[in-house]
ZAKOLLUM-537333 format. One record per residue: x, y, z of N, C-alpha, C, CB in turn; residue number from 1; chain; residue in three letters. Coordinates in steps of 0.2 Angstrom, whole numbers, always signed. Last residue first. Glycine has a CB too. Example, Ala and Ser with C-alpha at 12.3 -4.5 7.8 and 13.67 -1.06 7.14 Angstrom:
2
<n_c1=+64 n_c2=-11 n_c3=+35 ca_c1=+68 ca_c2=-5 ca_c3=+36 c_c1=+64 c_c2=+0 c_c3=+39 cb_c1=+70 cb_c2=-3 cb_c3=+29 resi=2 chain=A resn=SER>
<n_c1=+66 n_c2=-28 n_c3=+39 ca_c1=+62 ca_c2=-22 ca_c3=+39 c_c1=+66 c_c2=-16 c_c3=+39 cb_c1=+57 cb_c2=-22 cb_c3=+45 resi=1 chain=A resn=ALA>
This chain:
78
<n_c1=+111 n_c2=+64 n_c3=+237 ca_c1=+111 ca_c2=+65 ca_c3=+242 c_c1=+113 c_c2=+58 c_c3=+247 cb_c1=+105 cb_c2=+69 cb_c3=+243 resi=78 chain=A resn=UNK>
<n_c1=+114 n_c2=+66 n_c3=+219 ca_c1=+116 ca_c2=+63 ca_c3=+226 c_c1=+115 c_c2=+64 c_c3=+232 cb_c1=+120 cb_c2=+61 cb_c3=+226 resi=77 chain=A resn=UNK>
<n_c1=+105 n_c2=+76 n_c3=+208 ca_c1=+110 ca_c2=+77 ca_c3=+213 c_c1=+109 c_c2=+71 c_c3=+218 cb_c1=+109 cb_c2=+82 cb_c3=+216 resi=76 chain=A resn=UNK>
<n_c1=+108 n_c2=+79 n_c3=+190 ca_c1=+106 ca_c2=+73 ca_c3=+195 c_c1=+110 c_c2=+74 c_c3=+201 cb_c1=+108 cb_c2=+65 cb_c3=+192 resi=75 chain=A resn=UNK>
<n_c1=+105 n_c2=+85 n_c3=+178 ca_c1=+105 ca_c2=+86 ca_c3=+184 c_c1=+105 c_c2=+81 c_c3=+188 cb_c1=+100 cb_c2=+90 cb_c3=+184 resi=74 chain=A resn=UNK>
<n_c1=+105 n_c2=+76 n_c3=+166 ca_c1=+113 ca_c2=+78 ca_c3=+168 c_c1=+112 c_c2=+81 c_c3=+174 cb_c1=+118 cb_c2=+84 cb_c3=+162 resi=73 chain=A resn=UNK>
<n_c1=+94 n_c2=+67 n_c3=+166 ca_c1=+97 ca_c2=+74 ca_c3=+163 c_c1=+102 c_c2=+72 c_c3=+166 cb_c1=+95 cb_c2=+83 cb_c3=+164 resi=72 chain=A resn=UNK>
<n_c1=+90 n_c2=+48 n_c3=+160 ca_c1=+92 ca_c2=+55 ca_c3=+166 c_c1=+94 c_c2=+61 c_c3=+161 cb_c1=+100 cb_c2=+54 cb_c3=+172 resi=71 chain=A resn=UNK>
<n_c1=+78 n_c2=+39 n_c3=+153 ca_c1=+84 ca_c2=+44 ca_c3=+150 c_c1=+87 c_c2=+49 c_c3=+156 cb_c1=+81 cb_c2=+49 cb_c3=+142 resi=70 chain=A resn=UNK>
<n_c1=+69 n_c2=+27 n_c3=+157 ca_c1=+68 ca_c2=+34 ca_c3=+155 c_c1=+77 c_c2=+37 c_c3=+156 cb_c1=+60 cb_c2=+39 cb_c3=+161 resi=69 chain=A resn=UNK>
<n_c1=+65 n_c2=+13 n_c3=+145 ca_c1=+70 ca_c2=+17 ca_c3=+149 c_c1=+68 c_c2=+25 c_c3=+148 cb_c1=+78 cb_c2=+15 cb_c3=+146 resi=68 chain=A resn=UNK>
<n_c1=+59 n_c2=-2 n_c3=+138 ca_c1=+58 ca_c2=+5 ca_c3=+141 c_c1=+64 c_c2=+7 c_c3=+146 cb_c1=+51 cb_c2=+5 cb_c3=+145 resi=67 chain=A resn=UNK>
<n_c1=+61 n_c2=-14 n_c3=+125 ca_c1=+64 ca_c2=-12 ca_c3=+131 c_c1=+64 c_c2=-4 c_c3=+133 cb_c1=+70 cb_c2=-16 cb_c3=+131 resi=66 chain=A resn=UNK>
<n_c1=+47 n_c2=-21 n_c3=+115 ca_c1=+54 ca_c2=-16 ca_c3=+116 c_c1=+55 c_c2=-15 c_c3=+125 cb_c1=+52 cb_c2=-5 cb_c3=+112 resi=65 chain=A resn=UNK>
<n_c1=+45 n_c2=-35 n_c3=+110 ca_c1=+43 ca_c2=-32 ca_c3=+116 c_c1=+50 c_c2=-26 c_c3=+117 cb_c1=+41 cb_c2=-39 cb_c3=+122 resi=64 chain=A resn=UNK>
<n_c1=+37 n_c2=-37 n_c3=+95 ca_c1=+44 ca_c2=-39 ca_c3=+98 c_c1=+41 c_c2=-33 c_c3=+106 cb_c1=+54 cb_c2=-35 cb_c3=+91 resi=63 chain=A resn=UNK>
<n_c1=+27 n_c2=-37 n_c3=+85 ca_c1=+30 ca_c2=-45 ca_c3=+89 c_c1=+33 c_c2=-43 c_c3=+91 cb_c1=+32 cb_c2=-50 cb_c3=+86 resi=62 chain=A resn=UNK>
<n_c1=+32 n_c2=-21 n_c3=+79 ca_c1=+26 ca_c2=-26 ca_c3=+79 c_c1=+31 c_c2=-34 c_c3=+82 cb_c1=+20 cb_c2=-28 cb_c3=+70 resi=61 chain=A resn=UNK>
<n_c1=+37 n_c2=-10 n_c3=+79 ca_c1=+40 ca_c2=-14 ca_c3=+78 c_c1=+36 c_c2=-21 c_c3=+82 cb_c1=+47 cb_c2=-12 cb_c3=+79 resi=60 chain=A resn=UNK>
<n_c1=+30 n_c2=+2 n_c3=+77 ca_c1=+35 ca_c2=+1 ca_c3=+74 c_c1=+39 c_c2=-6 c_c3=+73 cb_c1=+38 cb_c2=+5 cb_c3=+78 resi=59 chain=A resn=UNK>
<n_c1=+20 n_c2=-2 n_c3=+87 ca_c1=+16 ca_c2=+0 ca_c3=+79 c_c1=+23 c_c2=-2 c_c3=+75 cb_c1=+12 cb_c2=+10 cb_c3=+77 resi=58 chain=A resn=UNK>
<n_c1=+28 n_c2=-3 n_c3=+99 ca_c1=+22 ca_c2=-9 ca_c3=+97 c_c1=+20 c_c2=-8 c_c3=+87 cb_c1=+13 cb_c2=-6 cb_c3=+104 resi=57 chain=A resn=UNK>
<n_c1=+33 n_c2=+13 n_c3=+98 ca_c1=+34 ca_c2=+7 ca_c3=+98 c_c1=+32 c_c2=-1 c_c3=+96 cb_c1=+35 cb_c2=+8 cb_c3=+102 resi=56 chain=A resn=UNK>
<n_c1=+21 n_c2=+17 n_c3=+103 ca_c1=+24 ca_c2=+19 ca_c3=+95 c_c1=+28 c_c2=+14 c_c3=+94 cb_c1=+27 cb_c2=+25 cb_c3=+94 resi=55 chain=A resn=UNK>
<n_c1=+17 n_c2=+12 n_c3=+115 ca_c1=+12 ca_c2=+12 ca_c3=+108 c_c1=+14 c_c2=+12 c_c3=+102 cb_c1=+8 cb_c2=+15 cb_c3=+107 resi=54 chain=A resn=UNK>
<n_c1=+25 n_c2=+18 n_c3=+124 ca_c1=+28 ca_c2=+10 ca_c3=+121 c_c1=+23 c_c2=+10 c_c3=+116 cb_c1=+26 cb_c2=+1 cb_c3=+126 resi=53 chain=A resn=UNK>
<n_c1=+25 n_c2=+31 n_c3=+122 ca_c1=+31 ca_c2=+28 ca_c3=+117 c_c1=+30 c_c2=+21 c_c3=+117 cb_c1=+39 cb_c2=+30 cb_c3=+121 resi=52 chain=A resn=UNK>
<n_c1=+11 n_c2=+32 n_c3=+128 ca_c1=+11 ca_c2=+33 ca_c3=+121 c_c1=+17 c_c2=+32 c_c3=+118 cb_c1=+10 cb_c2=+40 cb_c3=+119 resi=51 chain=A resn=UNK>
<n_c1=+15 n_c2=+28 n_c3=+141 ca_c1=+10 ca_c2=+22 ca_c3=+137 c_c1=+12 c_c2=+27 c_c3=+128 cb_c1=-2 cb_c2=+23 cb_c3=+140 resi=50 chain=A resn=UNK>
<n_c1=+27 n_c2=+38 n_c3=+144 ca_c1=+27 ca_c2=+31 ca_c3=+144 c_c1=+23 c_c2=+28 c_c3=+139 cb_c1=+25 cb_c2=+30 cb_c3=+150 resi=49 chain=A resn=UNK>
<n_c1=+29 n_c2=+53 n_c3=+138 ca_c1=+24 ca_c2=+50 ca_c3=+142 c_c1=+26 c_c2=+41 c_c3=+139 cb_c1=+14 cb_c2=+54 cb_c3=+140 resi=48 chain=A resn=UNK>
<n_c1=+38 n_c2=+60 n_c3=+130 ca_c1=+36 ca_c2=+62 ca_c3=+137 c_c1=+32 c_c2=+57 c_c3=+141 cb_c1=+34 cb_c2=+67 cb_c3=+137 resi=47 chain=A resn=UNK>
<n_c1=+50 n_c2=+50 n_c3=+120 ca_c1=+44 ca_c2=+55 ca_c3=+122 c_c1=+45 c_c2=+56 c_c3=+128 cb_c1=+36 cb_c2=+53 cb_c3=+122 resi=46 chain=A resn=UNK>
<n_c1=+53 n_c2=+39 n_c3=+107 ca_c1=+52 ca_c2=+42 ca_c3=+112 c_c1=+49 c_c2=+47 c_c3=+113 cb_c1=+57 cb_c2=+43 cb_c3=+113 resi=45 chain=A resn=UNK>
<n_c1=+57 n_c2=+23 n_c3=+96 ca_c1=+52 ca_c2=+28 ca_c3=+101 c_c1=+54 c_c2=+33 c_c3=+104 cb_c1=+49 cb_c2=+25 cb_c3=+106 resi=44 chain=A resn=UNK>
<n_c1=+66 n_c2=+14 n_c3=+95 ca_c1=+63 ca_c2=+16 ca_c3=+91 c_c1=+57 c_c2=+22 c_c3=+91 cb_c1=+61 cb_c2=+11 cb_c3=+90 resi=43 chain=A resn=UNK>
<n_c1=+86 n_c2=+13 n_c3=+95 ca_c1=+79 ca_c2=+20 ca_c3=+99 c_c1=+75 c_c2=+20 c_c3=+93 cb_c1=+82 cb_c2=+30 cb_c3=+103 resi=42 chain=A resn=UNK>
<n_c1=+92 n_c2=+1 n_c3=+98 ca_c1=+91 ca_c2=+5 ca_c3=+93 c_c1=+84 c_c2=+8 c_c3=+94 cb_c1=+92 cb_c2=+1 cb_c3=+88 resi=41 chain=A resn=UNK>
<n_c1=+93 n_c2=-13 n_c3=+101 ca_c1=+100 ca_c2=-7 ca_c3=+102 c_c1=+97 c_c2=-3 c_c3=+99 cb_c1=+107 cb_c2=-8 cb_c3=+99 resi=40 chain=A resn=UNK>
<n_c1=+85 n_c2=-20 n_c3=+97 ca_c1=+88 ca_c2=-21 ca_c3=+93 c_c1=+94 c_c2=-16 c_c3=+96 cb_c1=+85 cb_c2=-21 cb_c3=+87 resi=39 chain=A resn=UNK>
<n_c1=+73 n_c2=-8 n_c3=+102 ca_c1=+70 ca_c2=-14 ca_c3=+100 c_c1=+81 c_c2=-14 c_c3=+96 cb_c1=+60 cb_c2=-13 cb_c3=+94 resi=38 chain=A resn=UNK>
<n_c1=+66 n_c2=+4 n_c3=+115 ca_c1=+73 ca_c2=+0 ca_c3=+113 c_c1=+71 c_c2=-7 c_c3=+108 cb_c1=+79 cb_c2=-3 cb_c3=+122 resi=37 chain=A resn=UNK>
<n_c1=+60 n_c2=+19 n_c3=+121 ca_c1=+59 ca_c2=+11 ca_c3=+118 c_c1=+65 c_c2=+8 c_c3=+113 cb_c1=+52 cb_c2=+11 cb_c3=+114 resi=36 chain=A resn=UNK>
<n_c1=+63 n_c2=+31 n_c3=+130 ca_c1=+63 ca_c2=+29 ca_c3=+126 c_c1=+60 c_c2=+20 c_c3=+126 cb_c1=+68 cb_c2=+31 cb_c3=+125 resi=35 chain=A resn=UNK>
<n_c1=+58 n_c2=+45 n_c3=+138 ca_c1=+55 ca_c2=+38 ca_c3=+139 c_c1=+58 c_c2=+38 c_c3=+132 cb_c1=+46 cb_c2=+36 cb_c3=+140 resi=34 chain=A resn=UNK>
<n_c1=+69 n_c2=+58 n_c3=+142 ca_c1=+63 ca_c2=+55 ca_c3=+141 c_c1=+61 c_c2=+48 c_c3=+141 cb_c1=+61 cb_c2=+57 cb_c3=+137 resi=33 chain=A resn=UNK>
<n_c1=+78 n_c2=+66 n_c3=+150 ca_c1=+73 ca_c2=+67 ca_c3=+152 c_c1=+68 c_c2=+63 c_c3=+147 cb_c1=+72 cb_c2=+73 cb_c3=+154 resi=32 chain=A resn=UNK>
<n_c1=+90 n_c2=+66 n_c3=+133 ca_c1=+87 ca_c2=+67 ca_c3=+141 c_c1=+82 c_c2=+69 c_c3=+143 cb_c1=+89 cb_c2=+71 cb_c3=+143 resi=31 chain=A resn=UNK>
<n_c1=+89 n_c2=+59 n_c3=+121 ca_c1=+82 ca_c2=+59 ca_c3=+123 c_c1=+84 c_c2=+61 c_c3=+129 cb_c1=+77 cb_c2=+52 cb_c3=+122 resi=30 chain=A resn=UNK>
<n_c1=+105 n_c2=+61 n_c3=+118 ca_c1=+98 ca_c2=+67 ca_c3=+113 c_c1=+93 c_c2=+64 c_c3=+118 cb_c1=+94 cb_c2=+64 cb_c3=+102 resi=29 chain=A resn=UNK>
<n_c1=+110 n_c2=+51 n_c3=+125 ca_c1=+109 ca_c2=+60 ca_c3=+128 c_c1=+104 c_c2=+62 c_c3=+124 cb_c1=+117 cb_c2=+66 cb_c3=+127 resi=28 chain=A resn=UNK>
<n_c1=+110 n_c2=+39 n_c3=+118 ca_c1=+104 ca_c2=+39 ca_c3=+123 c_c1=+103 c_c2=+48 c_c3=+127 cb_c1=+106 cb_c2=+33 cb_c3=+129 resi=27 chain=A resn=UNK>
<n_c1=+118 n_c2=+42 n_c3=+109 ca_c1=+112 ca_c2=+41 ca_c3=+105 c_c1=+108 c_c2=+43 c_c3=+113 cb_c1=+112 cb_c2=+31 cb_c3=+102 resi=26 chain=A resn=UNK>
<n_c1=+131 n_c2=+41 n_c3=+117 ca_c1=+128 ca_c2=+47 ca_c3=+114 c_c1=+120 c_c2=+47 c_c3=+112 cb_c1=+133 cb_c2=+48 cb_c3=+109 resi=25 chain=A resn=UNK>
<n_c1=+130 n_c2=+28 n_c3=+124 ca_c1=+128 ca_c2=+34 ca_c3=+128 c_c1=+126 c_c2=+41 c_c3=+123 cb_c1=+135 cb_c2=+36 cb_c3=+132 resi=24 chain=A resn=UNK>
<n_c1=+122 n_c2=+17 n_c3=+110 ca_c1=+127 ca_c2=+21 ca_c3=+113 c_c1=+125 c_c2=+26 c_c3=+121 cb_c1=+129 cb_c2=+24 cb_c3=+108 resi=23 chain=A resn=UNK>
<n_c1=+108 n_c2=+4 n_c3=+118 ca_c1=+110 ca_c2=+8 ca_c3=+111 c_c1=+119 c_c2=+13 c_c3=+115 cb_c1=+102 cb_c2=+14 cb_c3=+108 resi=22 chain=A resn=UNK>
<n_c1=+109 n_c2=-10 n_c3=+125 ca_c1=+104 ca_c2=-1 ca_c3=+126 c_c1=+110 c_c2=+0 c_c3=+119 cb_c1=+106 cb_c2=+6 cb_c3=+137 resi=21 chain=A resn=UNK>
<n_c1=+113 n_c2=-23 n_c3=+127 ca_c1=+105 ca_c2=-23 ca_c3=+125 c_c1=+104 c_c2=-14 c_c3=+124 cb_c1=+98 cb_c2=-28 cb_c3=+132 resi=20 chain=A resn=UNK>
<n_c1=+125 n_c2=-23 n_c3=+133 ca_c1=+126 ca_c2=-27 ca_c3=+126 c_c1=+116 c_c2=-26 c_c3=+124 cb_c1=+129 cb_c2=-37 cb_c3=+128 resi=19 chain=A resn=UNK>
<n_c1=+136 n_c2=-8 n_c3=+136 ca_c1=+129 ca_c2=-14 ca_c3=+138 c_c1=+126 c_c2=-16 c_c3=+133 cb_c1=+122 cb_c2=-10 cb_c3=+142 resi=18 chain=A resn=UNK>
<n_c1=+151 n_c2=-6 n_c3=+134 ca_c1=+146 ca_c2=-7 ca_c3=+132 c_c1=+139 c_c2=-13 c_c3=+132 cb_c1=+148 cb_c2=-7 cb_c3=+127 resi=17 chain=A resn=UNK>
<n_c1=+165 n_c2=-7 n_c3=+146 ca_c1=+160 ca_c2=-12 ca_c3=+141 c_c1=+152 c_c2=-9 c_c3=+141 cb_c1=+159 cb_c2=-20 cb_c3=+143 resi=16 chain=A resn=UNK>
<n_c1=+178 n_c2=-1 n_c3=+149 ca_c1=+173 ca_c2=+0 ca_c3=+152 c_c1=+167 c_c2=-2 c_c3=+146 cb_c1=+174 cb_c2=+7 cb_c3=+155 resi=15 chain=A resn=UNK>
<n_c1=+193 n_c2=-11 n_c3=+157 ca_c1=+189 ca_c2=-7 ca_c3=+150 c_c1=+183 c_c2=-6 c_c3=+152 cb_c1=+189 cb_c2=-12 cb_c3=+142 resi=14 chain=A resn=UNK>
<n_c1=+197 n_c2=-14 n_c3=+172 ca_c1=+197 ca_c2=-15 ca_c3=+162 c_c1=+194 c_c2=-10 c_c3=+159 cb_c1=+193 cb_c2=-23 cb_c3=+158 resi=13 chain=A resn=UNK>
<n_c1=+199 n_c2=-10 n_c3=+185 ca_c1=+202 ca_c2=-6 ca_c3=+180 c_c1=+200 c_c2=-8 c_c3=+171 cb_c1=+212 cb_c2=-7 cb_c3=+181 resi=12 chain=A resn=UNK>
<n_c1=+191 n_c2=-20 n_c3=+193 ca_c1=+188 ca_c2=-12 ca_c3=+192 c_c1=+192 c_c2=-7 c_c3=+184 cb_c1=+191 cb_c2=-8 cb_c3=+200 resi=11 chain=A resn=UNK>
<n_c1=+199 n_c2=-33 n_c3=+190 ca_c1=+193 ca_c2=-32 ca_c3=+185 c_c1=+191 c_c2=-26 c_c3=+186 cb_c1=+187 cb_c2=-37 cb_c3=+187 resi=10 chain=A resn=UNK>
<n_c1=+209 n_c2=-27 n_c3=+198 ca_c1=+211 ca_c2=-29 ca_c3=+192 c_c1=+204 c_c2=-28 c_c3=+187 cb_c1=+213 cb_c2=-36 cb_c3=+192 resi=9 chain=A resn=UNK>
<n_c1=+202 n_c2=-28 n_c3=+210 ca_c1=+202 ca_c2=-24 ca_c3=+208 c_c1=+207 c_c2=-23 c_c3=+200 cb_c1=+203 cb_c2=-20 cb_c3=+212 resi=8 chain=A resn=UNK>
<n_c1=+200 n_c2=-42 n_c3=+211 ca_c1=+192 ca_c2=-39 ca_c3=+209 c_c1=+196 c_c2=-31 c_c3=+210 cb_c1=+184 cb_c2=-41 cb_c3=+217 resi=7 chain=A resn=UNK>
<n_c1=+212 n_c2=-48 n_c3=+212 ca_c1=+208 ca_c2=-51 ca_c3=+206 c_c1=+202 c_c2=-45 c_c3=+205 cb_c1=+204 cb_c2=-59 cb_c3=+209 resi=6 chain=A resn=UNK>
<n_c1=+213 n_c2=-43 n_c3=+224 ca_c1=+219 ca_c2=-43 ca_c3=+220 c_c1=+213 c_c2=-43 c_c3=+215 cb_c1=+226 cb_c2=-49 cb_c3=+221 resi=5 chain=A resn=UNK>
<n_c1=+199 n_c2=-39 n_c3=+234 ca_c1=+202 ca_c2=-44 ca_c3=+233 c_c1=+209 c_c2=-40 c_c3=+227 cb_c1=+196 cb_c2=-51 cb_c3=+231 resi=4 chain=A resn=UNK>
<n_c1=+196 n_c2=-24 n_c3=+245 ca_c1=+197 ca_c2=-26 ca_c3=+237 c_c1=+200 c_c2=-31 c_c3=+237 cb_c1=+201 cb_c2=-21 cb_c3=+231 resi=3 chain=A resn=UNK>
<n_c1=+194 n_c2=-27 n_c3=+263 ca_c1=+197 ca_c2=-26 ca_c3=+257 c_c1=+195 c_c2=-28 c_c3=+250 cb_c1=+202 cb_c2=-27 cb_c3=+258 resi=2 chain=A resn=UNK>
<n_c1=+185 n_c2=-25 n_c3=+277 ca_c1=+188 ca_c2=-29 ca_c3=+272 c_c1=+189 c_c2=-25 c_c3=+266 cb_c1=+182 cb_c2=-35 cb_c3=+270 resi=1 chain=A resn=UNK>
């Protein structure tokens, strides 16, 4: 089976910004680490999980930030 007409039209548009993670550039400074996200906007980061959401939690009390660990640029597909 084939690309419908419609669904490769939609492959070619524009390539959209994920409406909840901050830029690509913003997110390269933390390669390899854990960050925490509150608003689009890297309130945390590190090496170790529990200690970025904690900073996070202190930084920006009542709100539940959104974790992500950051790839390098090594990434091999197999």
């Amino acid at each position: 089976m084939g690309w419908s007409r419609a669904a490769m039209s939609a492959r070619r548009g524009p390539v959209r910004q994920h409406p909840r993670l901050p830029t690509a550039r913003t997110l390269a400074t933390h390669a390899g680490e854990w960050v925490a996200i509150v608003d689009r906007k890297v309130v945390a980061s590190g090496d170790r999980f529990r200690e970025v959401l904690a900073k996070a939690r202190e930084s920006a009390p009542g709100r539940d930030p959104s974790m992500l660990r950051v790839p390098t640029d090594n990434i091999l597909l197999l």
